[in-house]
C-alpha positions in Angstrom: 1.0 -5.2 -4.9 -2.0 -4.2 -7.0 -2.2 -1.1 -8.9 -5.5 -0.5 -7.8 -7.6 -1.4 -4.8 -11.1 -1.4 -5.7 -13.9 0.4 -4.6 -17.5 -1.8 -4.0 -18.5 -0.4 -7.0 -17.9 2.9 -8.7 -15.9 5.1 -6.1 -17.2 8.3 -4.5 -13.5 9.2 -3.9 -9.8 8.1 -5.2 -6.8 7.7 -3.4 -3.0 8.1 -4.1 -0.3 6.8 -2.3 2.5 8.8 -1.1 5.7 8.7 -2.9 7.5 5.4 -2.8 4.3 3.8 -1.0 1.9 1.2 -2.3 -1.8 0.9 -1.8 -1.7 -0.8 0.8 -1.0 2.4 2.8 -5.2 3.7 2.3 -6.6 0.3 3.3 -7.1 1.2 6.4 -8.9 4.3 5.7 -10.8 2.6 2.3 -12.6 0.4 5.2 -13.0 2.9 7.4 -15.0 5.1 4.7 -16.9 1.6 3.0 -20.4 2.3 3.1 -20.2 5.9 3.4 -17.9 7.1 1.0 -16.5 4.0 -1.1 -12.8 4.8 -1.9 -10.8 3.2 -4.6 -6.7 3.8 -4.3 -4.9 4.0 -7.7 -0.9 3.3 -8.1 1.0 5.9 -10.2 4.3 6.0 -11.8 6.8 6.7 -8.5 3.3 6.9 -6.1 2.9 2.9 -6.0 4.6 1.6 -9.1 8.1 1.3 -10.8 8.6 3.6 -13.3 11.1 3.9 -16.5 13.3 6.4 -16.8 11.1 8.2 -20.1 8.5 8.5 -17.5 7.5 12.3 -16.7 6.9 12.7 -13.1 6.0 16.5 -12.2 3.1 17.0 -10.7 1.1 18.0 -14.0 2.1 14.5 -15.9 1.1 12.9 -12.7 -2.2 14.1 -12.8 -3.1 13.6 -16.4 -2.3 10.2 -15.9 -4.6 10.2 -12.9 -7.6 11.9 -15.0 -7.5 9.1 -17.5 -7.5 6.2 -14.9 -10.7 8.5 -13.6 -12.8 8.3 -16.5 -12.4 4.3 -16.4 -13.5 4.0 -12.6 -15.6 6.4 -12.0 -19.1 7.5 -12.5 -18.8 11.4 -11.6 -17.2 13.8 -9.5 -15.0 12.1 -6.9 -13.0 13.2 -3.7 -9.5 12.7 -4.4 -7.1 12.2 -1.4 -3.5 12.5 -1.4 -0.7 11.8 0.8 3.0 13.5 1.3 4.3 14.3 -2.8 0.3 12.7 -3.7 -1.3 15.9 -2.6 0.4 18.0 -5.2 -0.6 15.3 -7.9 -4.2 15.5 -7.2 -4.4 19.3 -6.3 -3.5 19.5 -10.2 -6.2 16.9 -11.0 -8.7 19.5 -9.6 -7.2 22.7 -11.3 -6.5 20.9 -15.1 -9.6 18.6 -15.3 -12.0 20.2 -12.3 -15.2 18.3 -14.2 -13.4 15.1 -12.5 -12.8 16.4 -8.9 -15.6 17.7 -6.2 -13.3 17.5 -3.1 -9.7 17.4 -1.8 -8.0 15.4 0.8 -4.5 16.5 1.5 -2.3 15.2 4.3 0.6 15.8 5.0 0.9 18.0 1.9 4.4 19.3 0.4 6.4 20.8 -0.3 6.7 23.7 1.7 9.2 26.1 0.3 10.8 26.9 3.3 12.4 23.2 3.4 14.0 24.0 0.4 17.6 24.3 2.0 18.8 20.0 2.1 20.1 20.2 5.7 16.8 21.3 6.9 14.6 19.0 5.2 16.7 16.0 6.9 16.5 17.7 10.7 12.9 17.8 9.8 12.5 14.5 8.9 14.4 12.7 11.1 12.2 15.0 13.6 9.0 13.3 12.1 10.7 9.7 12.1 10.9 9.4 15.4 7.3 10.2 16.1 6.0 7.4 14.0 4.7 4.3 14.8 7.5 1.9 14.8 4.6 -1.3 14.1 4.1 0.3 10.9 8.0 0.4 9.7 8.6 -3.3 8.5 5.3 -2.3 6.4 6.6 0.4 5.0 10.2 -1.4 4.0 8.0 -3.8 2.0 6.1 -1.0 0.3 9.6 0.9 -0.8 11.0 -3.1 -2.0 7.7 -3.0 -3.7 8.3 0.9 -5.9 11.9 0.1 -5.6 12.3 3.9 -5.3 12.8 3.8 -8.5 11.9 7.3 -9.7 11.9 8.9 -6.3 14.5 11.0 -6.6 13.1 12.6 -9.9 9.5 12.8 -8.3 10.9 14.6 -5.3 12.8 17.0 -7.1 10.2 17.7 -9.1 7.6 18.2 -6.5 9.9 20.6 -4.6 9.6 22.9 -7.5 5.9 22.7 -7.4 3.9 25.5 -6.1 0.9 24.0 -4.3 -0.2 26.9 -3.3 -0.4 28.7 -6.8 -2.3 25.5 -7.8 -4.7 25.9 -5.2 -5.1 29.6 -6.1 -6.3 28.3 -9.5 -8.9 26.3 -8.2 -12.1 26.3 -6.7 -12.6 22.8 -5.3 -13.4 22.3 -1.4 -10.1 21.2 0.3 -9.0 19.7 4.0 -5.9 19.7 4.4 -4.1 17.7 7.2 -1.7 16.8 9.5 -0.2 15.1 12.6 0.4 17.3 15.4 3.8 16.0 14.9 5.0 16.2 11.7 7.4 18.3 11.0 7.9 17.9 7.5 4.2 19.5 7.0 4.2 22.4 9.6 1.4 24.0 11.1 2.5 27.3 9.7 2.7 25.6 5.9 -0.7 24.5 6.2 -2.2 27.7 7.6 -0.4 29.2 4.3 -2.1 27.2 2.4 -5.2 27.8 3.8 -4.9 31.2 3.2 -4.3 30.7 -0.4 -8.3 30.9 -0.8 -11.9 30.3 0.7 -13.0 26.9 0.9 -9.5 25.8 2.7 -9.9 23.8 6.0 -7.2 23.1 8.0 -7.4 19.6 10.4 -4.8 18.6 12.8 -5.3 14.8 14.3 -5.4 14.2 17.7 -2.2 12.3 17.3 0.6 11.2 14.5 3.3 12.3 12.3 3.5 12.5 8.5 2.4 9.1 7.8 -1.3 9.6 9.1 -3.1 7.5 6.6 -1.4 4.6 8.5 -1.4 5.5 11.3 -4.6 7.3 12.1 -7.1 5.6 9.4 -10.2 5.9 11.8 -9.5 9.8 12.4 -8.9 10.3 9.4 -11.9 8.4 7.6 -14.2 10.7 10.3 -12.3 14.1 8.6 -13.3 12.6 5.3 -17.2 11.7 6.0 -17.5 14.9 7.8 -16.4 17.2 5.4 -17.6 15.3 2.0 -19.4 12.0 3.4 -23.1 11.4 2.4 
């Protein structure tokens, strides 16, 4: 799997997968938004590719690394979209280099503080689980052969000490943030808390889904994007 699915030309926004997923997981929505808003999705260390273990993976490294990738693809300004452990990576894009960023796309963001304690996070997940699509599980095994995991561990730890919301605070970029009505892993309550961090922080729950909403829900969530940053 590529490292980079391109845009038709410079992109008007940049994707990230989700930790331990691959490109291919935006391709869906990348069609979806062709012509309107042309989307390019870029791998990262642990969001798409292997990684070594000398790699720094907290959110802030992350998004460096992201920045630089940005200044070789695109032309201005883009809307950055992230995904699950993404969103926290390009929610720092927009508060250390916000020259680079006119617009966030978070879905499914972590991590909410409250899942801190490990027992909870796994009721919550296996919660989500079952309320995915099962056609989109052997697609998913193929993406975590792909990363390997390797890394994941490290980038999950690390994004469950991140404060989103403190990042958020220190930013002034539009941001939609979303979810599936049934994920449980990205509350309705954690995303009203985040919303509540600042102006400027829209909250959009899909008609249907879980956490993995960029697969399953591509159209819907495509029409979030051109509605709130499209043309």
């Amino acid at each position: 799997m590529s490292d980079l699915l391109p845009a038709p030309g410079p992109p008007s926004a940049v994707a990230v997968p989700g930790l331990g997923l691959t490109t291919r997981g935006w391709r869906g929505v990348a069609a979806h938004l062709d012509g309107t808003l042309p989307t390019a999705v870029v791998a990262l260390p642990a969001f798409g590719l292997p990684v070594d273990r000398a790699t720094p993976l907290d959110p802030a490294a992350s998004a460096d690394r992201l920045a630089e990738r940005l200044r070789d693809l695109a032309d201005g300004p883009v809307v950055l979209l992230g995904h699950s452990a993404s969103c926290q990576v390009v929610a720092e894009v927009a508060r250390r280099h916000p020259g680079a960023v006119r617009g966030l796309v978070l879905v499914g963001p972590t991590a909410d503080p409250r899942l801190s304690p490990r027992t909870g996070l796994v009721a919550r997940w296996l919660r989500t689980a079952v309320r995915e699509d099962p056609r989109r599980v052997p697609g998913m095994v193929r993406d975590y052969l792909t990363t390997r995991l390797s890394g994941f561990g490290r980038a999950l730890r690390a994004a469950r000490r991140h404060d989103l919301r403190a990042t958020l605070r220190d930013s002034a970029i539009p941001v939609v943030v979303v979810r599936g009505p049934h994920d449980h892993l990205a509350p309705a309550s954690w995303l009203a808390a985040l919303a509540a961090v600042r102006p400027g922080i829209t909250v959009v729950t899909t008609r249907d889904g879980a956490h993995m909403v960029p697969l399953t829900r591509p159209d819907e969530l495509a029409g979030v994007c051109r509605a709130r940053f499209g043309g």
